[in-house]
C-alpha positions as CSV (number, residue, x, y, z in Angstrom):
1,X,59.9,156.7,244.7
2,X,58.3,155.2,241.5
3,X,59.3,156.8,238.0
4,X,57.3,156.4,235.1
5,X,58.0,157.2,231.6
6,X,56.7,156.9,228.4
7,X,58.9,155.1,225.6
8,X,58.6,156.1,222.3
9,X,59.5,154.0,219.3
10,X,57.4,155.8,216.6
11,X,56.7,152.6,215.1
12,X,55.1,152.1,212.0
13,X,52.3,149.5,211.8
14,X,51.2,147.8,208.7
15,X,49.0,149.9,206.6
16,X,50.5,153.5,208.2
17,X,52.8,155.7,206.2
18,X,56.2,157.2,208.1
19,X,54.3,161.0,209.1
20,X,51.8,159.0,211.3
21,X,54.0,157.1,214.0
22,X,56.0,160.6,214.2
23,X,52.9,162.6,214.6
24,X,51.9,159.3,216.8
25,X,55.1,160.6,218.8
26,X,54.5,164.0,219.3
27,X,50.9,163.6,220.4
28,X,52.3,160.9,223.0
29,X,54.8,163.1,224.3
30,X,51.8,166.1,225.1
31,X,49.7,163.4,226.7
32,X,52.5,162.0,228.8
33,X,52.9,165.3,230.1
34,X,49.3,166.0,231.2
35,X,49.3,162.7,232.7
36,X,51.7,163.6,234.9
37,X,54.1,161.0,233.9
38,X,58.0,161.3,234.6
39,X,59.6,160.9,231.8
40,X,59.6,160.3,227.5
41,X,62.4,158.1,226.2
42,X,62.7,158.2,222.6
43,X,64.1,155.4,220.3
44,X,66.3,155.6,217.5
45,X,66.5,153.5,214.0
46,X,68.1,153.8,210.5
47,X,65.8,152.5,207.3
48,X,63.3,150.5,209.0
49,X,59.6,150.4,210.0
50,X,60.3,148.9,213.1
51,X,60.5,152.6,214.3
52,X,60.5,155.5,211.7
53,X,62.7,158.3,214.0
54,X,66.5,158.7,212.4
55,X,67.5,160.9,215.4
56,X,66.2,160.5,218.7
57,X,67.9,163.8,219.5
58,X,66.4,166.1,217.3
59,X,62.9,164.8,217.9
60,X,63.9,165.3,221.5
61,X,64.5,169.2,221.1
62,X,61.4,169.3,219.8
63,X,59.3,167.8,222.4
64,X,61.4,170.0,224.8
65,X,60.0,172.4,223.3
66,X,56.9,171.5,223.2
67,X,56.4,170.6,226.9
68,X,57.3,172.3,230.0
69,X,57.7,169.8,233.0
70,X,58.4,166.3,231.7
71,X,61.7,164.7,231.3
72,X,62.9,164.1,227.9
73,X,65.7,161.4,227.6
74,X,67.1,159.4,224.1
75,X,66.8,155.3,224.6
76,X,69.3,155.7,222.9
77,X,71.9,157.7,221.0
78,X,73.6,155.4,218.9
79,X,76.9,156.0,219.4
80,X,79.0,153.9,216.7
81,X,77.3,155.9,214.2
82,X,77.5,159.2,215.7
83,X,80.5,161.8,216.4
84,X,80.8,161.9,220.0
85,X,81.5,165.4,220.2
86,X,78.2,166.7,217.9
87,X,76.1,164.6,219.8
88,X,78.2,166.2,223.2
89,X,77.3,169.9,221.6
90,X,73.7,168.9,221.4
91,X,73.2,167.2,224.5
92,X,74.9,170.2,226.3
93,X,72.6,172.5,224.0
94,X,69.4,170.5,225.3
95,X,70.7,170.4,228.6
96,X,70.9,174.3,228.9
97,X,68.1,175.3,226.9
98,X,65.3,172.7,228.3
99,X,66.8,174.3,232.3
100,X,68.4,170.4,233.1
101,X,65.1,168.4,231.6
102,X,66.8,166.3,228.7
103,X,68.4,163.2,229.4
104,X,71.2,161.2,227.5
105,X,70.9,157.8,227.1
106,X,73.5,156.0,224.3
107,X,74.2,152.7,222.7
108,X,76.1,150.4,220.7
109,X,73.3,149.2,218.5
110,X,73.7,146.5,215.9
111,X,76.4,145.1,213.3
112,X,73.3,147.0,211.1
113,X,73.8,148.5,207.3
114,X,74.0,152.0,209.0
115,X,77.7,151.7,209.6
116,X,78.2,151.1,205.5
117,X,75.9,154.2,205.1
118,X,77.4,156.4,207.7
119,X,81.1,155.9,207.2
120,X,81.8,154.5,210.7
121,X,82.8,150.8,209.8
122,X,82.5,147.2,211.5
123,X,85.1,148.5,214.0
124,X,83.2,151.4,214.9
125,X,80.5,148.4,216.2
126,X,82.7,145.7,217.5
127,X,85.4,147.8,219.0
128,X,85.0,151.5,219.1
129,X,82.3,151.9,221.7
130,X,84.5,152.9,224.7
131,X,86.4,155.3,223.1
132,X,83.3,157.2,221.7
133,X,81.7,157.0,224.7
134,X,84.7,158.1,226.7
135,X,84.9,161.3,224.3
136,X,81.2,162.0,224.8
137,X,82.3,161.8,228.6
138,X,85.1,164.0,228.8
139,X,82.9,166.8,226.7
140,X,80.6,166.7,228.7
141,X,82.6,167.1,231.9
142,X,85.7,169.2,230.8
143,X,86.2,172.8,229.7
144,X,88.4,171.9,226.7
145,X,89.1,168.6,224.8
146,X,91.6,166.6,222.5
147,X,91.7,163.3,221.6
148,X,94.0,160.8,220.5
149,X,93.0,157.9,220.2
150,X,92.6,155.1,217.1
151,X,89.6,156.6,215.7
152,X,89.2,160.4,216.9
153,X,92.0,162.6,216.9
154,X,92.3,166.2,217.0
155,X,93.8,169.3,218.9
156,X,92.6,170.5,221.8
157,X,89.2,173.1,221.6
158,X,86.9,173.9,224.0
159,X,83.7,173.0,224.9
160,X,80.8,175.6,223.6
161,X,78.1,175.6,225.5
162,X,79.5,174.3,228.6
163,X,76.7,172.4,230.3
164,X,78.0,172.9,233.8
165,X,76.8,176.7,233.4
166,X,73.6,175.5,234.4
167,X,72.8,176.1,238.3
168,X,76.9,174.0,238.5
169,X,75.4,170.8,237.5
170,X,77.6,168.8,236.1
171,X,75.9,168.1,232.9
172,X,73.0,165.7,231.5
173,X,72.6,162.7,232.9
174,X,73.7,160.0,230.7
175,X,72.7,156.3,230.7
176,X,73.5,153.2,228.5
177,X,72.0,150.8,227.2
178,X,72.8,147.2,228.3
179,X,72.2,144.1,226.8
180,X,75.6,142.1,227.7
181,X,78.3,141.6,230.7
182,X,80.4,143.5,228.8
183,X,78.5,146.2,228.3
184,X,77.4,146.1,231.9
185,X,80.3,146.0,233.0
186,X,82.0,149.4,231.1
187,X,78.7,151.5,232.3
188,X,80.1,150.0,236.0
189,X,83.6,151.0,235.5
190,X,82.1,154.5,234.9
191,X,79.3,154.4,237.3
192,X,76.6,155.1,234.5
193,X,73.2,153.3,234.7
194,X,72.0,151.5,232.5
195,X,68.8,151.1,230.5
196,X,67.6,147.7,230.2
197,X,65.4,146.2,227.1
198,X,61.9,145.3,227.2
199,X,62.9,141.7,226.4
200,X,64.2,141.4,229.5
201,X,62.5,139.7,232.6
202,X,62.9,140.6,236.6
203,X,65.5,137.7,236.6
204,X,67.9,138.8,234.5
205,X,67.6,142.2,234.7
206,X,68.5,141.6,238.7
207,X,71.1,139.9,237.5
208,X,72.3,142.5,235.6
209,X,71.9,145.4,238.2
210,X,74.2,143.0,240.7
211,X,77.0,142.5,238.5
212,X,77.0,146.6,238.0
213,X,77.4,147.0,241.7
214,X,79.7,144.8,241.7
215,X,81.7,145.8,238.8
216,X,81.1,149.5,239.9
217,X,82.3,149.1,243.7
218,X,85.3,147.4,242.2
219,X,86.4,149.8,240.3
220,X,86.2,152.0,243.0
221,X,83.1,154.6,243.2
222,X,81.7,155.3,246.7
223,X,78.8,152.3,247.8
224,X,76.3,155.6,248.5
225,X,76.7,156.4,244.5
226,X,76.5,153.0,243.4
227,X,73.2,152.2,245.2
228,X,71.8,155.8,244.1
229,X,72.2,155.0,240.7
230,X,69.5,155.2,238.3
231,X,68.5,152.6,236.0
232,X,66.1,152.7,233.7
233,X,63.8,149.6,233.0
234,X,62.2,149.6,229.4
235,X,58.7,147.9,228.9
236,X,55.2,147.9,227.2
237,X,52.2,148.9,228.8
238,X,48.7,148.3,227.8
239,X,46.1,149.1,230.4
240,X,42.6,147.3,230.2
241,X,39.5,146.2,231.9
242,X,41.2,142.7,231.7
243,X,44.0,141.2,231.7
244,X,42.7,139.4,228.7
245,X,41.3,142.1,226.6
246,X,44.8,144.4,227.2
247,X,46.5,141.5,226.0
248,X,44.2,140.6,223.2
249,X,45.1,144.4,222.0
250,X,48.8,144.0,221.6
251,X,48.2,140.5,220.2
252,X,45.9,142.2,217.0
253,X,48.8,145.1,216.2
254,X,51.9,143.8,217.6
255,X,53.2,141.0,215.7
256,X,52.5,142.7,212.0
257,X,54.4,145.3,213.1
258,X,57.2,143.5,214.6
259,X,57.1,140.7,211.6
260,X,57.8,143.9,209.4
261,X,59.8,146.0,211.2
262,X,62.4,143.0,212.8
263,X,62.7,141.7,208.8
264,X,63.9,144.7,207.9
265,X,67.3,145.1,209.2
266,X,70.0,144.6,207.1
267,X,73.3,143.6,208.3
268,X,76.7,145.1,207.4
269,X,78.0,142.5,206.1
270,X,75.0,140.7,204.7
271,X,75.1,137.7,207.1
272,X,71.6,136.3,207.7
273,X,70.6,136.6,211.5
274,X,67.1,134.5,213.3
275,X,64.4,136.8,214.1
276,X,62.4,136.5,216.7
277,X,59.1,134.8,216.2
278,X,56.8,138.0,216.3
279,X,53.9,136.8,218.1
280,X,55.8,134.7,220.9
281,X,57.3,137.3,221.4
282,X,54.7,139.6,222.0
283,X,53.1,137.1,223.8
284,X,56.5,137.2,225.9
285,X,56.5,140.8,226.6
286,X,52.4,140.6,227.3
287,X,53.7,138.4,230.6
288,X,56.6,139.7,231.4
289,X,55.2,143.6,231.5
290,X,52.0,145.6,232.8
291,X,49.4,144.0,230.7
292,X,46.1,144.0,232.1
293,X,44.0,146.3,234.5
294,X,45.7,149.1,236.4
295,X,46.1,147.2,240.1
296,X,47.4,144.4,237.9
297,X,49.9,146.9,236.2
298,X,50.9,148.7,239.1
299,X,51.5,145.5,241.1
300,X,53.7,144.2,238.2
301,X,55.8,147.6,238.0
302,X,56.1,147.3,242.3
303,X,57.2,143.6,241.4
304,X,59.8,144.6,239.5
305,X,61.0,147.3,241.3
306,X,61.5,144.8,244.1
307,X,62.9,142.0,242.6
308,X,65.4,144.3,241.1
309,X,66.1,147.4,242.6
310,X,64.7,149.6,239.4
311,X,62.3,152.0,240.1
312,X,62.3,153.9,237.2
313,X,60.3,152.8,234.0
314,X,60.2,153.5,230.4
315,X,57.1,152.2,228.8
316,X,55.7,151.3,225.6
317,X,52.4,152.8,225.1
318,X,51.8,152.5,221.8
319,X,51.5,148.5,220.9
320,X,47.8,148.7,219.8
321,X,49.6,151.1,217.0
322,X,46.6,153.4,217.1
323,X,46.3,157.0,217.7
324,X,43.5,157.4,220.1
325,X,44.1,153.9,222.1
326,X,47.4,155.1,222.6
327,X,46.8,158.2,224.3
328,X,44.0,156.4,225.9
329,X,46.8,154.1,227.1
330,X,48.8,157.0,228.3
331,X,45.8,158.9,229.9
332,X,45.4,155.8,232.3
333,X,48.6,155.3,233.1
334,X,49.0,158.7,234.9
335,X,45.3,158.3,236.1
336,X,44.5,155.2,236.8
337,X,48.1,153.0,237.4
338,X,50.1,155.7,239.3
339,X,47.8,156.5,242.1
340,X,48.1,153.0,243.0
341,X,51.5,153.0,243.4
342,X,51.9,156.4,245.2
């Protein structure tokens, strides 16, 4: 069966101040629901315009909150940058409260400034990812914890909330996100699906899913677990009455936004890095994604889902970085797009 989600970068576009992509993100979240959509996937980001929200899981509580049915999931939880175990007692908190509707996804993110600001270090970026992640694990699976390891250490405590009290599940589901072979291949190790970037077409991301079965059947799970497993596919959406015009949309808003909010990043140790050239890009994700009229879009999303295996989707709906288009966007893609793929 075909999942689709809403992601939600609460981006700033030229011209906006920082309340109206958040209010932009809220709004989104209630129309996703009443569309009858699967999921919202919110992002995260540290002093940039590229996407104003400084904690994807806080902003998730409160959409929890605010809905009743949908799925609520972070894409992602930067992890480097984030104590394992407070982001563990939230998750399980969101878990319980929300009865099993919030969804973990983490990552490493970038070599960015936040690690200065934060405290956490280069290390925490280049190296530390496994061990935080494996300490986010173990909390959310184990009655009590310790850790010993080269950057967490501490007696053993237990876990409060346990998130197994709900119904015996064993927890929020947790995905990463992917964007290397190595990466891919320690979600495998621990059977975790991943959550794979809108930059990414069918190709690669096929590739990607094979080399996680593989990886994941050689580290031993069962084959029925590793070909249940549930990837996420990231994307943009923009639903028109042409292929033309949706893209025309995205190619107005896109790249200002993009120019700005890529520019923006500052790296730790103030290395220059290329940034993508805004408008091929946009023009990039405008062919690789459902751009156009709804049997277009729900024939790409069925193309992807079979060239890949993913049939779940977390999609961009707010390119045209208005308000009303973007829950216009949203409307159609629970009215119009998923009928057609039912």
């Amino acid at each position: 069966m075909m999942r689709v989600g809403a992601f939600v970068l609460a981006a700033q576009f030229p011209g906006q101040g920082q309340g109206e992509p958040l209010h932009r993100a809220i709004r989104t979240a209630d129309a996703a629901e009443r569309a009858g959509l699967d999921a919202v996937w919110l992002a995260e980001h540290h002093f940039v315009p590229y996407g104003v929200c400084p904690s994807a899981i806080t902003l998730a509580g409160v959409l929890l909150g605010r809905t009743s049915r949908i799925g609520v999931g972070t894409a992602v939880s930067v992890l480097p940058t984030t104590h394992p175990v407070a982001l563990g007692e939230q998750s399980a908190l969101l878990h319980l409260v929300s009865g099993g509707r919030f969804a973990l996804g983490v990552g490493r993110g970038g070599p960015w400034v936040d690690l200065e600001v934060f405290g956490a270090g280069r290390a925490a970026f280049d190296t530390g990812f496994p061990e935080s992640l494996d300490l986010l694990l173990r909390w959310l699976r184990e009655p009590a914890v310790s850790a010993d390891g080269p950057r967490y250490a501490f007696r053993e405590v237990p876990v409060v909330p346990r998130p197994d009290e709900l119904d015996g599940c064993a927890g929020p589901p947790v995905v990463v996100a992917c964007t290397s072979p190595a990466t891919v291949r320690l979600a495998a190790e621990r059977c975790l699906p991943m959550l794979l970037g809108m930059h990414c077409g069918d190709e690669e991301k096929a590739e990607m899913v094979a080399l996680w079965r593989s990886c994941a059947l050689a580290a031993g799970h069962r084959p029925d677990v590793v070909a249940a497993a549930d990837h996420v596919s990231a994307g943009v959406v923009q639903i028109g009455d042409t292929r033309a015009d949706a893209a025309e949309t995205l190619l107005k808003s896109m790249p200002g936004w993009l120019q700005r909010g890529l520019a923006a990043h500052r790296t730790y140790d103030g290395t220059p890095r290329r940034m993508r050239d805004p408008l091929a890009y946009t023009e990039l994700l405008c062919s690789l994604h459902p751009v156009g009229p709804p049997r277009l879009c729900a024939d790409r999303l069925a193309a992807t889902a079979e060239r890949t295996g993913i049939t779940r989707f977390a999609l961009l709906a707010e390119g045209s970085g208005d308000l009303a288009a973007t829950l216009e966007n949203v409307t159609r893609l629970g009215g119009d797009v998923l009928p057609e793929l039912a």
